[in-house]
VMD Tcl script that draws the C-alpha trace (Angstrom):
set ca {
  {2.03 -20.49 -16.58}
  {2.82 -19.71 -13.37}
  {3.78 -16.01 -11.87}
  {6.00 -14.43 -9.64}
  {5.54 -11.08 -8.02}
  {8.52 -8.99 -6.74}
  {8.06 -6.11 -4.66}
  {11.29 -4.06 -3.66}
  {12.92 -1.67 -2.17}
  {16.33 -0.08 -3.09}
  {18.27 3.23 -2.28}
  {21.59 2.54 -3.56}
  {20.32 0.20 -6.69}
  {21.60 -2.87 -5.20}
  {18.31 -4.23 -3.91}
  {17.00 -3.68 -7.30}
  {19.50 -5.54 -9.13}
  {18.92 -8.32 -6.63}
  {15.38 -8.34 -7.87}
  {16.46 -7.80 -11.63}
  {18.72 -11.29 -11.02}
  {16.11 -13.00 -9.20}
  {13.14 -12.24 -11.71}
  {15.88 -13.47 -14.12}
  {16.24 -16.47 -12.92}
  {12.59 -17.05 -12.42}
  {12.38 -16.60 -16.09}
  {15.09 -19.21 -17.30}
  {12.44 -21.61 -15.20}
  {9.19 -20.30 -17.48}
  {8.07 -18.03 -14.51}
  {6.26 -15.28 -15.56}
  {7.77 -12.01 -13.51}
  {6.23 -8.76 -12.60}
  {8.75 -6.50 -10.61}
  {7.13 -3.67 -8.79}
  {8.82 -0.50 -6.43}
  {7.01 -0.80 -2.87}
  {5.79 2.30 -3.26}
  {3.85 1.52 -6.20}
  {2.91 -1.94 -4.68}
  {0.04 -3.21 -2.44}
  {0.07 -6.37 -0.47}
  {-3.23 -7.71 -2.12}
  {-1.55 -7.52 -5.59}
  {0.12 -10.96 -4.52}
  {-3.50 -12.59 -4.61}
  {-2.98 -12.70 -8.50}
  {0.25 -14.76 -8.10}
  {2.16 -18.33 -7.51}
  {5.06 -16.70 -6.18}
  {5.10 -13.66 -3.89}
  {8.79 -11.91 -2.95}
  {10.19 -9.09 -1.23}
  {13.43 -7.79 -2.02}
  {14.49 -5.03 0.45}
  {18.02 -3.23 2.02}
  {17.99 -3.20 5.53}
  {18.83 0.68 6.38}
  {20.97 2.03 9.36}
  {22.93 0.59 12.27}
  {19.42 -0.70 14.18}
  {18.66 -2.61 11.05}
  {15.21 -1.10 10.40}
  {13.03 -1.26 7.64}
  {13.33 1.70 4.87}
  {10.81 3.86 5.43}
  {9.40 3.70 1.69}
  {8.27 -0.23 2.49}
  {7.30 0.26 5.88}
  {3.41 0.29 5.28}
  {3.85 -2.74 2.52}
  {5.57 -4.77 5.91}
  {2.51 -3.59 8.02}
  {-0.10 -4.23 5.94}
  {1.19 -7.96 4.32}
  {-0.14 -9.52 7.48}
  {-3.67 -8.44 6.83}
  {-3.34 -10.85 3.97}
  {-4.45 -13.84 3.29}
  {-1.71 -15.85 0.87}
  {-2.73 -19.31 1.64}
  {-1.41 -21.43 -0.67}
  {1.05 -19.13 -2.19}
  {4.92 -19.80 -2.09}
  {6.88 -16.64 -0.29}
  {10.49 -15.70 -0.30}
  {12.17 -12.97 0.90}
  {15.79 -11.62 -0.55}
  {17.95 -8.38 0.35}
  {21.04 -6.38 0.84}
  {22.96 -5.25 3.92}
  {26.58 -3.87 4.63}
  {27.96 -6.22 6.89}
  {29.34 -3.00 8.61}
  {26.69 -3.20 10.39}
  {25.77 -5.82 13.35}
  {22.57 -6.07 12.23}
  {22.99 -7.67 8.72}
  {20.26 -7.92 6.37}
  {17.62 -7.98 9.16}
  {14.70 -6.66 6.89}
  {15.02 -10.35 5.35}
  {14.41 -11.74 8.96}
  {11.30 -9.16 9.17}
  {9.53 -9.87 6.04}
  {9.99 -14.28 6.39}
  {8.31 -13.32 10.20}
  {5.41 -11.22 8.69}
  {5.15 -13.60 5.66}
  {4.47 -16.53 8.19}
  {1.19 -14.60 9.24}
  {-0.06 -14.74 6.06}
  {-0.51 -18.43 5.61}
  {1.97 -18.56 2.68}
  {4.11 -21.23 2.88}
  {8.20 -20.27 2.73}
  {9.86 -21.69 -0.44}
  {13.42 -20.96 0.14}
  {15.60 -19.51 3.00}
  {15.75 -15.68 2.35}
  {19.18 -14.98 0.54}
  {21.09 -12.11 2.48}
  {23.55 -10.23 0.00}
  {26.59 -8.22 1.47}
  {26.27 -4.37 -0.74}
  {25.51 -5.43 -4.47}
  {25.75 -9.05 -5.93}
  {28.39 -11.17 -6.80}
  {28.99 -14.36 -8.37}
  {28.61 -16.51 -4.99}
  {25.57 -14.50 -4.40}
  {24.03 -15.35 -8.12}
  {24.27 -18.84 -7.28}
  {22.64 -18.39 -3.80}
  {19.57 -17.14 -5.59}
  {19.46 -19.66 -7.94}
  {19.53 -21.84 -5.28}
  {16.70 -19.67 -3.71}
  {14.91 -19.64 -7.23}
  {15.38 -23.28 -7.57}
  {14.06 -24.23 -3.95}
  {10.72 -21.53 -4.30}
  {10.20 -24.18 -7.55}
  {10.70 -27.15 -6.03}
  {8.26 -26.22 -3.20}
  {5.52 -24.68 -5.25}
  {5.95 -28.24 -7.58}
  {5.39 -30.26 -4.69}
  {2.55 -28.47 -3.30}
  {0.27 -28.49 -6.57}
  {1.53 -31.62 -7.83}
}
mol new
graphics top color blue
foreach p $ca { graphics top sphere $p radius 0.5 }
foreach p [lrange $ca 0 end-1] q [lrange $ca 1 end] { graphics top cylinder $p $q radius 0.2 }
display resetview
């Protein structure tokens, strides 16, 4: 069977309902899901799995990283995740100009570690709604596809 590790972030509880829908989702496929807080998370754990995923808020009006997944981001590129399948979901206000940019930041950083990107990340505006349910099963859907097509 394969597995899917999420590691996330959240503040408000959106993020983490993100990653609640997405491990979900996963499962309706036969995906085995482990969902892990960042903080209780290290970037080697995704060694053990077919499927490694961050889901993180983007925090403030620069669009930084919250600080609680700030040394997860930094040390993921000291990993190597060849020949796993990486995708990267989140939540943003679109208040902000920089929208969702921790999304953008963890797809860069995931690139170093020779994972290969399974979907494009899915950027959610505050919490999720139906039209953002069906983006991550279309996210879900594409990190299967991928991951088929590599091993098969």
């Amino acid at each position: 069977m394969t597995q899917a590790l999420i590691v996330y972030a959240s503040l408000t509880g959106n993020t983490e309902e993100i990653a609640d829908i997405t491990a979900e989702i996963f499962e309706e496929h036969g995906v085995d899901v482990d969902i892990v807080e960042c903080v209780q998370a290290d970037p080697a754990d995704y060694e053990d799995y077919d499927y490694c995923i961050v889901a993180s808020y983007t925090y403030g009006v620069d669009g930084d990283l919250p600080d609680e997944i700030v040394d997860f981001y930094e040390e993921l590129e000291e990993i190597d995740l060849t020949g796993k399948i990486y995708g990267v979901v989140g939540s943003g206000d679109t208040f902000y100009e920089q929208f969702c940019t921790a999304v953008d930041d963890f797809e860069q950083q995931f690139e170093k570690t020779g994972a290969k990107k399974g979907a494009t990340g899915v950027k959610v505006d505050l919490d999720a709604e139906e039209e953002d349910v069906e983006n991550l099963r279309t996210f879900v859907k594409g990190m299967i596809e991928t991951h088929d097509s590599t091993v098969g």
